[in-house]
C-alpha positions in Angstrom: 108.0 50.2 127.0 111.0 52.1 128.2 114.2 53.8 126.4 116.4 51.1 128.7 114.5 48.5 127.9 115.2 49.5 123.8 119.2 49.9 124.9 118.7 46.5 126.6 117.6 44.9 123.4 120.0 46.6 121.0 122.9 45.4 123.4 121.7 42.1 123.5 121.3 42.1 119.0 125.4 44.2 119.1 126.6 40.8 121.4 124.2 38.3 120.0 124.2 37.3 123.3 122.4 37.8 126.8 125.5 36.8 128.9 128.0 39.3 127.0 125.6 41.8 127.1 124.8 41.9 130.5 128.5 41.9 131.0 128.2 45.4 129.4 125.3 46.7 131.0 127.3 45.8 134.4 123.9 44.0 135.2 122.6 40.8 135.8 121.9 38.3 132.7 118.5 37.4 134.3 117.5 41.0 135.0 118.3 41.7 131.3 116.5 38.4 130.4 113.3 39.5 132.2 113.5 43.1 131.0 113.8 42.4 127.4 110.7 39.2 127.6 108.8 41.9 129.4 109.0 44.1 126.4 108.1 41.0 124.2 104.9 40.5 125.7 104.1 43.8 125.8 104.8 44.1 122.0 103.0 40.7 121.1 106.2 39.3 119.6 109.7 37.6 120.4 112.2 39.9 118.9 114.9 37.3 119.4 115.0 33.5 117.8 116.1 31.5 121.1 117.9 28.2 121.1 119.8 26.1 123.7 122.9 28.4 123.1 121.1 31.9 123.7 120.4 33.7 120.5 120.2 32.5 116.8 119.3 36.3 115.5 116.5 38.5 115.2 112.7 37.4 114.4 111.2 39.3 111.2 109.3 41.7 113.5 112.2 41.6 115.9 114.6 43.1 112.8 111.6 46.2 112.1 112.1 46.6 115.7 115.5 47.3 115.8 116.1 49.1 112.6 113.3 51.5 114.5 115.0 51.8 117.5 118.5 52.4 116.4 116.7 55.6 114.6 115.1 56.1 118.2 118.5 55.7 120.1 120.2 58.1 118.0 117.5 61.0 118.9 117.4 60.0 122.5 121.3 61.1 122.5 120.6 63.9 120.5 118.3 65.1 123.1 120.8 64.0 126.0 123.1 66.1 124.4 121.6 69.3 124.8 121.7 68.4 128.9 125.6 69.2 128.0 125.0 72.5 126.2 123.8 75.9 126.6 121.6 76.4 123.6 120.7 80.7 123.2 117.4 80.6 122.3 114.8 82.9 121.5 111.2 82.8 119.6 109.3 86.1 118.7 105.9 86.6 117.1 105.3 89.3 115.6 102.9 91.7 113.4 104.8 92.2 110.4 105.8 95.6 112.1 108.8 96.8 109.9 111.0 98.4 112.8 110.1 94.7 114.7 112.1 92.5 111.8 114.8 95.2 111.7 115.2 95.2 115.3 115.7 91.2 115.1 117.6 91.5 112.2 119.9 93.1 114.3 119.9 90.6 117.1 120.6 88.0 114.9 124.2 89.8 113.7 124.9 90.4 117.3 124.8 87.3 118.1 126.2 85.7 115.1 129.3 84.1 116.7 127.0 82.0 118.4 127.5 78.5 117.4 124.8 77.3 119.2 121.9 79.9 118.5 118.7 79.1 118.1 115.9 82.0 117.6 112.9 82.6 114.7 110.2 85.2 114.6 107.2 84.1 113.2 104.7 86.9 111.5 101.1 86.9 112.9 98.5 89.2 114.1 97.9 90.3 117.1 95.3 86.9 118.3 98.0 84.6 117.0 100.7 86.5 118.5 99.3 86.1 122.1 98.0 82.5 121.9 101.8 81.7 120.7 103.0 83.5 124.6 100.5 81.7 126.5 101.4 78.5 124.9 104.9 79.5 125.2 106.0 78.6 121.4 107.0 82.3 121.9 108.4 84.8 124.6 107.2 87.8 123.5 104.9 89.1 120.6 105.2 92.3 119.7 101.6 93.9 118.6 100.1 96.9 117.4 96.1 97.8 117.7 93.7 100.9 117.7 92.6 103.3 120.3 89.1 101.9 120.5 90.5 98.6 120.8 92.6 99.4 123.8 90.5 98.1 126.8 89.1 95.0 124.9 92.7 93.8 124.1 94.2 94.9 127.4 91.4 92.9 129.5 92.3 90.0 127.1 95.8 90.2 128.0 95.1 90.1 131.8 92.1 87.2 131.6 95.2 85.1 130.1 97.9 86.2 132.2 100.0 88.3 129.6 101.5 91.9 130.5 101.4 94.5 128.2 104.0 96.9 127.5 103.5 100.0 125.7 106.3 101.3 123.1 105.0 104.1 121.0 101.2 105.5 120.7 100.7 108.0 117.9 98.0 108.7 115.1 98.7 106.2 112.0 100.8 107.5 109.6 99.4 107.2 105.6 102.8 105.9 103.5 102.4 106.9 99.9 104.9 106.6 96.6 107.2 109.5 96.2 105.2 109.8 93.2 102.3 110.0 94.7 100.6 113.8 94.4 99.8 114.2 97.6 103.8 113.4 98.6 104.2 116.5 99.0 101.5 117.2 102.2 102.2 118.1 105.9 99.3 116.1 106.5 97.0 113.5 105.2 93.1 113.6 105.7 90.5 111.0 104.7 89.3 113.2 101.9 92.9 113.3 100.7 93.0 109.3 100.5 89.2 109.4 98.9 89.3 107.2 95.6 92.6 105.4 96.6 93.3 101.8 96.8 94.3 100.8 100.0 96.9 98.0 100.6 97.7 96.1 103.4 100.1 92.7 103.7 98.3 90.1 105.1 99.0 90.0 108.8 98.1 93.5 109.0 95.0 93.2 107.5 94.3 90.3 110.2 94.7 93.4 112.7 92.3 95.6 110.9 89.1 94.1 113.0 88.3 97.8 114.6 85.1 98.8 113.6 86.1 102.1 113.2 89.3 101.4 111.1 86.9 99.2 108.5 84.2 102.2 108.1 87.1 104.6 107.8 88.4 101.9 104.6 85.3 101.3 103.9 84.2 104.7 103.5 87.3 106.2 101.5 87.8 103.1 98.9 85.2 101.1 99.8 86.0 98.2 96.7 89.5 99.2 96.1 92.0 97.2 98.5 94.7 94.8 97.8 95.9 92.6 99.8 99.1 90.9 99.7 101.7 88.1 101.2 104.4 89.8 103.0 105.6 93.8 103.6 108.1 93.2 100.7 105.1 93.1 98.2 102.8 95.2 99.9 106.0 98.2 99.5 106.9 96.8 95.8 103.8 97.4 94.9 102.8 100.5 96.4 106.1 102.2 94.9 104.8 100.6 91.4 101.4 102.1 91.3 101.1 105.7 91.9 99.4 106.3 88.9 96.3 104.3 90.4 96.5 106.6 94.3 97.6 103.8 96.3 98.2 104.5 100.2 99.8 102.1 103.2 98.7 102.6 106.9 101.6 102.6 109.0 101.6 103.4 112.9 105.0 104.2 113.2 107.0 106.1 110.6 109.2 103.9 108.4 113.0 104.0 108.8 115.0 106.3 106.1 116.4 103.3 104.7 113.0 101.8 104.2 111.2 104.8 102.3 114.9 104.9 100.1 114.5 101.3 99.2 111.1 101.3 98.5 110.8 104.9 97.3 108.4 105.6 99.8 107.7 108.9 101.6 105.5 108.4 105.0 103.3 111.3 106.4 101.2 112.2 109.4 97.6 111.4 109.1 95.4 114.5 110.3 94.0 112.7 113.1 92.1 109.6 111.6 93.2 107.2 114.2 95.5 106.4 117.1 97.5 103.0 117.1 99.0 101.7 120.3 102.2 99.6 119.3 103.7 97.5 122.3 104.6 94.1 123.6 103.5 91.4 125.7 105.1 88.6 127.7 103.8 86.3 130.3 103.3 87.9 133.4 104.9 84.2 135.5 108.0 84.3 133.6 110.6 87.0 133.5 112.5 87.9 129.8 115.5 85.9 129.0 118.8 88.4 128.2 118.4 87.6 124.6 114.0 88.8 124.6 115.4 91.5 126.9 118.3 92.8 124.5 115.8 92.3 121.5 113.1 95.1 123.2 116.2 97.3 123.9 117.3 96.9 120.2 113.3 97.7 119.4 112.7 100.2 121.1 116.2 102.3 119.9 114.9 101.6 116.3 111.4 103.1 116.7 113.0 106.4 118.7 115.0 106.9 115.5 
């Protein structure tokens, strides 16, 4: 079965006729005769009732058939269409990295008078984020892992053909309620965050599979995490419980307008960890303007 075969046979049912059909097709009646018996026997079934005149109307199974195909017709020209168009796409993955969604947030209004746009970002860690570039159901995923994880994930990269790009490596930052007593530090330790509940949003947490990041956890709140859904609630409720000594691991410091929204205040760590934060894209296939503008876009928010 082929799409002109299923134009051939909803011509013939618009006519109820072969002749005028084929008269329409610019082809000949017993080329579109053979074509459309073809399809019968390959479907097990006569669509059409025959008589000495031509047609008489559809068979019962010849009816489902059309009334599927019509569907099928119209999203074959849909497709076609976009043969006609320049569609602007562009599909990121992404850890839930707060200066990432900012930075697409921002793409998106630049390109807003776009009528025909057509990007997403979908939130992952970093394993999800790289199997969606080598599938290509992404362009680029931006990721973020620790120092001791460096080689493993950069020979993973390379055994899969992905390039990474480095934006930003610095020791992770500890984000705490303005509340919070130790707000008012230079510097965070672990014996600061000792008795604390840590929180992470769920991606992030997918992220935290470095042995030394989950003794470090495990070691200053060993049974006090919570994890939740997005960076939204993981914020909400760090700014709601400072009486309980809750603390965030960032690795890059959070945007002023973040820590005002949130109440938030975000502080160096004295050393507990580096966290490389960078990007990766298939080494075959160069960026597209918009993957290109969006890294620009990124990488001006995390200099700020």
């Amino acid at each position: 079965m082929n799409i002109q075969q299923i134009i051939y046979v909803m011509k013939v049912y618009e006519h109820h006729s072969f002749t005028e059909a084929a008269k329409a097709l610019y082809i000949s009646q017993p080329r579109l005769s053979q074509a459309i018996r073809e399809l019968e026997e390959e479907l097990g079934f006569d669509i059409f009732v025959r008589n000495r005149k031509g047609i008489s109307g559809a068979t019962v199974k010849g009816t489902e058939f059309i009334d599927k195909a019509r569907v099928l017709l119209r999203q074959f020209k849909t497709l076609e269409s976009l043969k006609e168009r320049n569609i602007s796409s562009f599909h990121l993955a992404s850890t839930t990295l707060t200066h990432a969604q900012d930075a697409f947030l921002a793409l998106c209004a630049e390109q807003k008078e776009d009528p025909l746009l057509n990007m997403d970002m979908w939130f992952c860690g970093c394993f999800e984020a790289s199997s969606r570039v080598i599938s290509m159901s992404s362009e680029i995923g931006v990721v973020a892992f620790t120092d001791d994880q460096l080689g493993e994930w950069l020979s993973y990269f390379n055994s899969n053909h992905l390039t990474y790009h480095e934006l930003i490596c610095s020791n992770i930052y500890v984000t705490l309620s303005k509340d919070s007593p130790l707000a008012g530090k230079d510097r965070i330790s672990a014996d600061d965050l000792k008795d604390h509940t840590y929180i992470a949003d769920y991606c992030s947490r997918m992220n935290d599979n470095s042995a030394g990041v989950s003794a470090l956890i495990n070691k200053i709140c060993p049974e006090a995490h919570i994890i939740a859904s997005s960076t939204d609630v993981m914020y909400r409720l760090l700014s709601q419980t400072s009486e309980r000594k809750s603390f965030v691991f960032d690795p890059i410091p959070l945007s002023q307008e973040t820590l005002d929204k949130y109440n938030l205040v975000c502080i160096p760590s004295d050393d507990l960890f580096s966290v490389h934060t960078g990007y990766i894209s298939r080494t075959d296939k160069p960026l597209s303007d918009k993957a290109a503008r969006y890294i620009e876009i990124l990488s001006e928010t995390i200099s700020k």
